[in-house]
DSSP file (Angstrom, degrees, kcal/mol; ACC not computed):
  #  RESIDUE AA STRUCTURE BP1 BP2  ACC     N-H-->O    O-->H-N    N-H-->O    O-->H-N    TCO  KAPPA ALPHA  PHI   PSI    X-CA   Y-CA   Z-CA
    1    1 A X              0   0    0      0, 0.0   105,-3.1     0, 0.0     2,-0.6   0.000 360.0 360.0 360.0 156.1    0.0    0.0    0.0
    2    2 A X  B >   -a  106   0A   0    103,-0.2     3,-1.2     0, 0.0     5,-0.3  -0.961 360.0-118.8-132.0 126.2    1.1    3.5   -0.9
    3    3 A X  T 3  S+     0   0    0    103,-3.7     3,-0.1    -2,-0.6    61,-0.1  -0.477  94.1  14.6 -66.2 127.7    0.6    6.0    1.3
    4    4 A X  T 3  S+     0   0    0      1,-0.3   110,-0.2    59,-0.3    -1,-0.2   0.509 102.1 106.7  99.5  -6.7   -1.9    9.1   -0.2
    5    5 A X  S <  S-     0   0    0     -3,-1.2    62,-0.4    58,-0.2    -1,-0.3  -0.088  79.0-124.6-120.7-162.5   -2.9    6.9   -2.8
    6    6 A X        +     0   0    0     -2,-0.1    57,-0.1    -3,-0.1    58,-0.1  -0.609  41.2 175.1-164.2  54.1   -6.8    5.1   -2.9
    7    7 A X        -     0   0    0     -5,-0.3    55,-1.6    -2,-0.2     2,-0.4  -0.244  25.2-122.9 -76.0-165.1   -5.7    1.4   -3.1
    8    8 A X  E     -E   61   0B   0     53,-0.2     2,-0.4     2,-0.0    53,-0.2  -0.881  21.7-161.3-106.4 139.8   -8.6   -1.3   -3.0
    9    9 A X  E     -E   60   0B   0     51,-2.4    51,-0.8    -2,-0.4     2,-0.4  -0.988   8.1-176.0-116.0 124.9   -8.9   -4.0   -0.6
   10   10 A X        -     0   0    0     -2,-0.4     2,-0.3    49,-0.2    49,-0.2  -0.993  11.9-154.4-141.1 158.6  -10.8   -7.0   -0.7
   11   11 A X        -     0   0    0     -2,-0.4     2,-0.8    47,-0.4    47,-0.6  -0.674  11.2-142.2-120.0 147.6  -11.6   -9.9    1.2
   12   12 A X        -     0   0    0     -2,-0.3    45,-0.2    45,-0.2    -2,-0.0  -0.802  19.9-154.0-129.0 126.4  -12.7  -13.3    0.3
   13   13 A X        -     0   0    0     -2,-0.8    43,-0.2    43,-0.3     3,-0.1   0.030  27.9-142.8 -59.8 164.6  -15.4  -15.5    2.4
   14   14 A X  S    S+     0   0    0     41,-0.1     2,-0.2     0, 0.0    -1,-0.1   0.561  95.5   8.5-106.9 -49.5  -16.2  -18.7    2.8
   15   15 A X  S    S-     0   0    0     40,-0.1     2,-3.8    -3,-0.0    -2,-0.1  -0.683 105.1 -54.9-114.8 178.5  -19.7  -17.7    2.8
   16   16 A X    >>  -     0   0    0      1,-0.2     4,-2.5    -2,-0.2     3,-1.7  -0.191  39.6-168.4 -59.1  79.4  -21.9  -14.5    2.0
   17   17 A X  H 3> S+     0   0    0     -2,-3.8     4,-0.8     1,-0.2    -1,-0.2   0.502  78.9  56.4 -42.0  -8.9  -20.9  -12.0    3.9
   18   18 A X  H 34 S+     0   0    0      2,-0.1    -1,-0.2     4,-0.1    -2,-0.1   0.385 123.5  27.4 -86.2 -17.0  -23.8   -9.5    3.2
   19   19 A X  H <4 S+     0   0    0     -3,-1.7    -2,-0.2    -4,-0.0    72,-0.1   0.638 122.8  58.5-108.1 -41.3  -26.4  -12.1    4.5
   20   20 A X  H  < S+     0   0    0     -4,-2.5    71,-1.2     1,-0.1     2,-0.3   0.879 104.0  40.0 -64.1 -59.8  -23.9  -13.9    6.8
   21   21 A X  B  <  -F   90   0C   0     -4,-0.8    69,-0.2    -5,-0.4     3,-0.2  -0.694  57.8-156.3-131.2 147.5  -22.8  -11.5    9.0
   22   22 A X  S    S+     0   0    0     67,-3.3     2,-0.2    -2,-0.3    68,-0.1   0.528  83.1  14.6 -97.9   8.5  -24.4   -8.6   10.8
   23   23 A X        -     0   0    0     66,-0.1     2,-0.6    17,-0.1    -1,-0.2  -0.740  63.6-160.9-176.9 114.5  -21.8   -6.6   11.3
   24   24 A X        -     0   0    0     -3,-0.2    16,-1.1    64,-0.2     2,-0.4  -0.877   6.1-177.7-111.4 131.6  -18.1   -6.3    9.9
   25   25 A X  E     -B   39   0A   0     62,-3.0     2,-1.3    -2,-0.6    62,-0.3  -0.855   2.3-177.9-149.2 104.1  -15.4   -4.6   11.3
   26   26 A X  E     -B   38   0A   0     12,-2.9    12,-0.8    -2,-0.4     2,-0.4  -0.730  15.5-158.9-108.8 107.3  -11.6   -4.2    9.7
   27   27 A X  E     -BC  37  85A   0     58,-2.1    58,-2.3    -2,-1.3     2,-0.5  -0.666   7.8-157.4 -89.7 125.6   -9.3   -2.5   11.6
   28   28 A X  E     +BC  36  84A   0      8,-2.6     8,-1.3    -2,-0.4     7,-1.3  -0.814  21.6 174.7 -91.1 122.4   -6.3   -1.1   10.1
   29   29 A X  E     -BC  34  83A   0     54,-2.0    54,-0.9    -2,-0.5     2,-0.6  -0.918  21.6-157.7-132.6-179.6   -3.2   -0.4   12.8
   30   30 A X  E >  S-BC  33  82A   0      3,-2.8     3,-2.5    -2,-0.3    52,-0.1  -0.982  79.7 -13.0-141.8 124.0    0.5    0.8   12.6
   31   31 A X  T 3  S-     0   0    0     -2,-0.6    -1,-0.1    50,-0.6    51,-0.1   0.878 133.0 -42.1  33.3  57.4    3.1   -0.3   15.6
   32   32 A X  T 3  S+     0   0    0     -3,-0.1     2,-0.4     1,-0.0    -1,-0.3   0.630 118.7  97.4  65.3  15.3    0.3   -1.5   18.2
   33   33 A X  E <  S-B   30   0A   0     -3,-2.5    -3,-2.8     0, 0.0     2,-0.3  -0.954  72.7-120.4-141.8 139.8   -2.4    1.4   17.6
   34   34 A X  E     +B   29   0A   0     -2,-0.4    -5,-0.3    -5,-0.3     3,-0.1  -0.374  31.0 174.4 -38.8 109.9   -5.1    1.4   15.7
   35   35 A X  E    S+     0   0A   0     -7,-1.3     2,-0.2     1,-0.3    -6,-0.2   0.399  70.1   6.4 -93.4   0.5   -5.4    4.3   12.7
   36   36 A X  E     -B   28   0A   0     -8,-1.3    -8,-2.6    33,-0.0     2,-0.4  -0.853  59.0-167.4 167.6 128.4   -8.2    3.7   10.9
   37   37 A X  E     -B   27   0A   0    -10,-0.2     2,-0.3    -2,-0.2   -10,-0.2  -0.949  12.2-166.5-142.0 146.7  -11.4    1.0   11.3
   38   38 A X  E     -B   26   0A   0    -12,-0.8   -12,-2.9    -2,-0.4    -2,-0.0  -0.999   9.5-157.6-140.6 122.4  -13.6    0.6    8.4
   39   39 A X  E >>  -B   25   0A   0     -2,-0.3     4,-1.3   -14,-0.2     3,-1.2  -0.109  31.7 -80.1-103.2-154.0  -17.2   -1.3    8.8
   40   40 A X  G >4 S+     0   0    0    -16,-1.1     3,-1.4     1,-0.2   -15,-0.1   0.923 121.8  62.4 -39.1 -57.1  -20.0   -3.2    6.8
   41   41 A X  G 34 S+     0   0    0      1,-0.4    -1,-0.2   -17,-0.1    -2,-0.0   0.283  97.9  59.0-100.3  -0.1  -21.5   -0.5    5.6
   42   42 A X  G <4 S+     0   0    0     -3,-1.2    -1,-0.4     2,-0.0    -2,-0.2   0.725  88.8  99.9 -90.4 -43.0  -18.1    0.5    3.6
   43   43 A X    <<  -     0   0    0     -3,-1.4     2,-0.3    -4,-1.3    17,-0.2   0.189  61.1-152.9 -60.2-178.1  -18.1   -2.5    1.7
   44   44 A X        -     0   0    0     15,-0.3    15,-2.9     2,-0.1     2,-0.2  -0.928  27.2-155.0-160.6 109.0  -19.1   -3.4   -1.9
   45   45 A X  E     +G   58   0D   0     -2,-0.3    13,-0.2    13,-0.2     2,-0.2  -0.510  17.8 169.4 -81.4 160.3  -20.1   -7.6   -2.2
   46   46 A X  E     -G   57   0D   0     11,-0.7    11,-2.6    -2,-0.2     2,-0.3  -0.800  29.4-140.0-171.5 169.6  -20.0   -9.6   -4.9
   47   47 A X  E     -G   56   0D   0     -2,-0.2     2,-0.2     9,-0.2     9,-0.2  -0.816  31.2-177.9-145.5 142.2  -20.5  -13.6   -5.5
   48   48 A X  E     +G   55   0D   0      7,-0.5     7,-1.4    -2,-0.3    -2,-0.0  -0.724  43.6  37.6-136.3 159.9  -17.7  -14.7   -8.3
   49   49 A X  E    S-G   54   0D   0      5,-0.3     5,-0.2    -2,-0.2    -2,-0.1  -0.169 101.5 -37.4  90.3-172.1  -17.4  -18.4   -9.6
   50   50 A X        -     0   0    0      3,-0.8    -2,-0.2     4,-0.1     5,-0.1   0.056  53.9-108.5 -94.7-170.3  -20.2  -20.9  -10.3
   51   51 A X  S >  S+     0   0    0      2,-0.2     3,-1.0     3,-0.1    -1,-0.1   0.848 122.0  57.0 -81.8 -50.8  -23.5  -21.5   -8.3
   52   52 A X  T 3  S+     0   0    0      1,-0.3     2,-0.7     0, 0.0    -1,-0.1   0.986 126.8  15.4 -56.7 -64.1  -21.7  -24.9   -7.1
   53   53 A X  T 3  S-     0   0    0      2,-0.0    -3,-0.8     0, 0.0     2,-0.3  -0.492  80.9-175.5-133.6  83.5  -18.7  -23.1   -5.8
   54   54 A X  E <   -G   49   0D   0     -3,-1.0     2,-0.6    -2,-0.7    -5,-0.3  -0.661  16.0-152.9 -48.9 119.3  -19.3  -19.1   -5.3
   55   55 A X  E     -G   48   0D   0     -7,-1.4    -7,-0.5    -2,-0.3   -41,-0.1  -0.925  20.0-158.5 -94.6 110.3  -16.5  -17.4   -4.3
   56   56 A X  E     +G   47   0D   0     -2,-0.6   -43,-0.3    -9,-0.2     2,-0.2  -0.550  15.2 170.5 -99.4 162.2  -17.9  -14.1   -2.2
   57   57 A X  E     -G   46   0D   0    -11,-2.6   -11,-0.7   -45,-0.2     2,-0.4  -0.910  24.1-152.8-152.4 159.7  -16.1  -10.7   -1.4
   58   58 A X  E     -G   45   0D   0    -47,-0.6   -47,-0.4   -13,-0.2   -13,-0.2  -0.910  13.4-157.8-146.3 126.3  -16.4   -7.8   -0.3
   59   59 A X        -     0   0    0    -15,-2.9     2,-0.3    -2,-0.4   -15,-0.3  -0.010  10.0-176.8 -73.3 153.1  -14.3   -4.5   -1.2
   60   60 A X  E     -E    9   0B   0    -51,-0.8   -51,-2.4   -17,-0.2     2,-0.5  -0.949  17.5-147.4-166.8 158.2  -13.5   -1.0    0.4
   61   61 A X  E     -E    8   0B   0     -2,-0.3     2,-0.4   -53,-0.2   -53,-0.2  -0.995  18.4-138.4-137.4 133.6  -11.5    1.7   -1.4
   62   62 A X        -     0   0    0    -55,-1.6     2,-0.1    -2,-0.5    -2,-0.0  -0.821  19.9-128.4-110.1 139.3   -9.5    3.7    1.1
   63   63 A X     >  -     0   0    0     -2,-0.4     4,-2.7   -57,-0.1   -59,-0.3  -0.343  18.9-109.2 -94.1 168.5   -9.5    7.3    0.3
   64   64 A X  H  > S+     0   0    0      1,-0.2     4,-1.0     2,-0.2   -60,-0.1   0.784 121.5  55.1 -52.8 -23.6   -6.3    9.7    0.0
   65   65 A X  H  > S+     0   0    0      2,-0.2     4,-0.9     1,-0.2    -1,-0.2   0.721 113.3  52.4 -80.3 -25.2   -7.1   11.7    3.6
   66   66 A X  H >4 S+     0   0    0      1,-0.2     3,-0.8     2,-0.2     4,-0.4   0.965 106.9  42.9 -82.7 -32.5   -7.0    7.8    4.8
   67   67 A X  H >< S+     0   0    0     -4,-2.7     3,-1.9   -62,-0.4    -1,-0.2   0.927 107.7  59.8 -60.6 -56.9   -3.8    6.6    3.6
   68   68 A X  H 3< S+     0   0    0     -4,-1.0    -1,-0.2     1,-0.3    -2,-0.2   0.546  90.8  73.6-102.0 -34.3   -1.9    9.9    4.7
   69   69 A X  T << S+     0   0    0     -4,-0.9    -1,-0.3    -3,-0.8    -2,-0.2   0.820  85.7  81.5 -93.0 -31.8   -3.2    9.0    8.4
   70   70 A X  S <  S-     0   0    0     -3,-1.9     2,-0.7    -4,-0.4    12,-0.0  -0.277  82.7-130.7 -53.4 135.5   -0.3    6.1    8.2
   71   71 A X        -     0   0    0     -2,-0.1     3,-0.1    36,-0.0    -2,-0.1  -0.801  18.7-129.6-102.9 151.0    3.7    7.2    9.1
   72   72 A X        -     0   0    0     -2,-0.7     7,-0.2     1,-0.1     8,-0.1  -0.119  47.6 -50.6 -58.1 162.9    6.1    6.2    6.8
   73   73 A X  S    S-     0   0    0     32,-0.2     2,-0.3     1,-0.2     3,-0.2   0.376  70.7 -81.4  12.1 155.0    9.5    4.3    8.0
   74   74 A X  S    S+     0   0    0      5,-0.3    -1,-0.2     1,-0.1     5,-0.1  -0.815 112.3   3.6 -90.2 123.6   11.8    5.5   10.8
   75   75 A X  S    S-     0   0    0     -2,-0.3    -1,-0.1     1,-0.2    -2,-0.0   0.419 134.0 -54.3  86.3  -3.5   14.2    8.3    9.6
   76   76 A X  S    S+     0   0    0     -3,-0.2    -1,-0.2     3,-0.1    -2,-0.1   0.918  92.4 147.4  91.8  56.8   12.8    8.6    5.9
   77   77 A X        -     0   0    0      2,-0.1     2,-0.7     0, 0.0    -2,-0.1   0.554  45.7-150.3 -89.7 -36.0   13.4    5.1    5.6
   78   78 A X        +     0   0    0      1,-0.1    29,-0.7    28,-0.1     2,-0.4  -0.232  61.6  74.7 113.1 -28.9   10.7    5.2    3.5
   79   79 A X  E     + D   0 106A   0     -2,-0.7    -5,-0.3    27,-0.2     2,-0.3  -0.742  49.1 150.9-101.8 128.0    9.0    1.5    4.0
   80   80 A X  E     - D   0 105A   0     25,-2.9    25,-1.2    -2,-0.4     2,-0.3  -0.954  36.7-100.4-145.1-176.1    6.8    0.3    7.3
   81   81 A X  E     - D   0 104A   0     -2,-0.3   -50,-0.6    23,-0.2     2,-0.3  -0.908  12.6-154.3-117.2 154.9    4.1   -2.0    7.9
   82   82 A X  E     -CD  30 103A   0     21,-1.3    21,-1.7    -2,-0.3     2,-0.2  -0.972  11.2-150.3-107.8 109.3    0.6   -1.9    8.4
   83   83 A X  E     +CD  29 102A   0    -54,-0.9   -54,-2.0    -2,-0.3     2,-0.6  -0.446  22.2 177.2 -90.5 139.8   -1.1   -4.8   10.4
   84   84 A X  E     +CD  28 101A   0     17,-2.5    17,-1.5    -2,-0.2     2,-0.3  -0.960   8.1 166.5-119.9 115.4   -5.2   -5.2    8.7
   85   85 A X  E     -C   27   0A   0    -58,-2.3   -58,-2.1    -2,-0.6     2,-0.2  -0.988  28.3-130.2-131.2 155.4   -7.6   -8.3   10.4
   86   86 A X        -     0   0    0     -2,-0.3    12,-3.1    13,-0.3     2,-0.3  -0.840  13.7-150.5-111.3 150.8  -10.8   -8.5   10.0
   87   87 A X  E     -H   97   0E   0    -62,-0.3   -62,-3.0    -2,-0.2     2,-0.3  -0.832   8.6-174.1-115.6 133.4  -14.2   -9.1   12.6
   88   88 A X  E     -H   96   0E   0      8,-4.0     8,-1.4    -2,-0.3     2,-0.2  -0.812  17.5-169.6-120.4 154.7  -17.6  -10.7   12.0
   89   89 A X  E     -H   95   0E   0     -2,-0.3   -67,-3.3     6,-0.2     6,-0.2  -0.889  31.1-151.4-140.9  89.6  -20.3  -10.7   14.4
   90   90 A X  B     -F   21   0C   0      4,-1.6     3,-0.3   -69,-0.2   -69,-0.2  -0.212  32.4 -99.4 -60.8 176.4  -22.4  -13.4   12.2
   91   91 A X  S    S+     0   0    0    -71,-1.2    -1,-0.1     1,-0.2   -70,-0.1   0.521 122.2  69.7 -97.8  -2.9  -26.2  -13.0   12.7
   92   92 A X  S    S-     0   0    0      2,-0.2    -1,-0.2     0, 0.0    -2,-0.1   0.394 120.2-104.4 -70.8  -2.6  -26.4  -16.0   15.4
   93   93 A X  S    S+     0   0    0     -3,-0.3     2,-0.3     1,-0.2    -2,-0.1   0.980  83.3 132.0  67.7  59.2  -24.2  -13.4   18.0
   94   94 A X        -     0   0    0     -4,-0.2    -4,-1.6     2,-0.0     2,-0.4  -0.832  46.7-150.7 -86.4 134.8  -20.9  -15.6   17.2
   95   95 A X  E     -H   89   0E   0     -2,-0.3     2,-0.4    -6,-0.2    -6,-0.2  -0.842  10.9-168.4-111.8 135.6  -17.8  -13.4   16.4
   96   96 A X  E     -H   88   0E   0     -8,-1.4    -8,-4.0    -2,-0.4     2,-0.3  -0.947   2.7-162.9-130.5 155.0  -14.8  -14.5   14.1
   97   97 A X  E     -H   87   0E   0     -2,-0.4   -10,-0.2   -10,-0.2     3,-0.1  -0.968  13.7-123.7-144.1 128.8  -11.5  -12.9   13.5
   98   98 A X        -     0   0    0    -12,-3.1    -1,-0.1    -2,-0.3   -13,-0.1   0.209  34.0 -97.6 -26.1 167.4   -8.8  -13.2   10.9
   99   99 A X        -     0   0    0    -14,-0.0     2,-0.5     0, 0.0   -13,-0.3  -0.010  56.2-107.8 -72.0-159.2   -5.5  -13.9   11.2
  100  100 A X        -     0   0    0    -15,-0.1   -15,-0.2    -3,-0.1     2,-0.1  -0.900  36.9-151.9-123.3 116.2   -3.9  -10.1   11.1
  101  101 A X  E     - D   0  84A   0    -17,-1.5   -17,-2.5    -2,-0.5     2,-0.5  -0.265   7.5-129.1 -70.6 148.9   -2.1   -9.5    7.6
  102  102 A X  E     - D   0  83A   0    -19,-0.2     2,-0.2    -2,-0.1   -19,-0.2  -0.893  16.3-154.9-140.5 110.8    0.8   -7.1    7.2
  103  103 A X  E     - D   0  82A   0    -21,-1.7   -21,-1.3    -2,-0.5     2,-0.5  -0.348  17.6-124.9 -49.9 123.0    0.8   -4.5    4.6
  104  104 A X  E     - D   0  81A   0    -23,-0.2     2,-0.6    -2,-0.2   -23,-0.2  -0.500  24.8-145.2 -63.2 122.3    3.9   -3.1    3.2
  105  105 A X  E     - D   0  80A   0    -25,-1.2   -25,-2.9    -2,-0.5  -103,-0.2  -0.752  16.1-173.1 -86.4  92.7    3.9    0.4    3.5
  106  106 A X  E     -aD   2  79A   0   -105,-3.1  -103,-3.7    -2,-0.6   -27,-0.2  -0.752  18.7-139.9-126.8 146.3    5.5    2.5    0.8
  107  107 A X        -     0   0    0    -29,-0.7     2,-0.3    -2,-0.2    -1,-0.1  -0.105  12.9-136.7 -92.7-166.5    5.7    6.6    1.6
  108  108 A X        -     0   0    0   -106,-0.1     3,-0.2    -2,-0.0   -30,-0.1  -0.623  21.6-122.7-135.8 160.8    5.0    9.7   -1.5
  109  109 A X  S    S+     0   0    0     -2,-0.3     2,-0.2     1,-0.3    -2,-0.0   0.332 100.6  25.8 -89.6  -9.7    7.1   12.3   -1.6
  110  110 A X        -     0   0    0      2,-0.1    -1,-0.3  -106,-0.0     0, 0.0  -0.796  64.4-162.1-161.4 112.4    4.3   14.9   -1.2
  111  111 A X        +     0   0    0     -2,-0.2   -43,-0.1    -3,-0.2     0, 0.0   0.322  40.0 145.7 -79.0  13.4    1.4   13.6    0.6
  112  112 A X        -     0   0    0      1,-0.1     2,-0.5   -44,-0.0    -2,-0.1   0.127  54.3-113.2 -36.3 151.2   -0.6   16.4   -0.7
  113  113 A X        -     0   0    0      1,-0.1     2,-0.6   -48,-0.0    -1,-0.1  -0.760  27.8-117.0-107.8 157.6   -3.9   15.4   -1.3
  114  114 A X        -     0   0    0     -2,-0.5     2,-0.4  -110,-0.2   -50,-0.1  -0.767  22.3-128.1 -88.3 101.7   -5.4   15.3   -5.1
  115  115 A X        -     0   0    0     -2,-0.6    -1,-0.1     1,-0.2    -2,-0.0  -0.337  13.6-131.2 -36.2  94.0   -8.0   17.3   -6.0
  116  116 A X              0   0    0     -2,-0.4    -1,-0.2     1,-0.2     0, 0.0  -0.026 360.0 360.0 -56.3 138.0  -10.9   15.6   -7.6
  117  117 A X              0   0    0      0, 0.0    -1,-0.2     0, 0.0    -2,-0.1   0.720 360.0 360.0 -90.6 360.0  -11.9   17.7  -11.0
């Protein structure tokens, strides 16, 4: 992930998340604190693959103001990581958790942010 920049994320299911689960919760953190938590109601589903074996996902597009909220590397080092797991709270009131993934971090050289025209 590139800091400043609006990459896409997506997740892949075992089952329908959008029926499945009543609540979704992916927390983005940097060096043990939380920046940035993104829920359900930020995603974008879709069902991929046949009717026999659907593959579900669901999407979120992190904006420029959100990336920028991540620091860069120690010393203009330029690289860190960013740890992302994901929470379900399925609609039976059982919660599941991810493993927590780690994002490369890569800095800009001017985090200014880009003015949509």
């Amino acid at each position: 992930m590139i800091r400043a920049t609006t990459p896409k994320h997506t997740f892949v299911f075992p089952l329908d998340p959008e029926t499945r689960f009543a609540e979704i919760l992916i927390t983005y953190a940097q060096n043990g604190r939380v920046i940035l938590n993104k829920h359900k109601s930020d995603l974008s589903f879709a069902a991929e693959g046949s009717e026999a074996a659907p593959v579900y996902t669901a999407s979120l597009r992190l904006t420029q103001e959100e990336t920028a909220l991540f620091r860069p590397g120690r010393f203009g080092a330029g690289a860190a990581n960013v740890t992302v797991q994901l929470r379900a709270l399925d609609t039976d009131g059982l919660v599941f958790a991810s493993e927590p993934a780690q994002l490369l971090l890569a800095d800009v050289l001017n985090d200014e942010v880009l003015p949509c025209a």
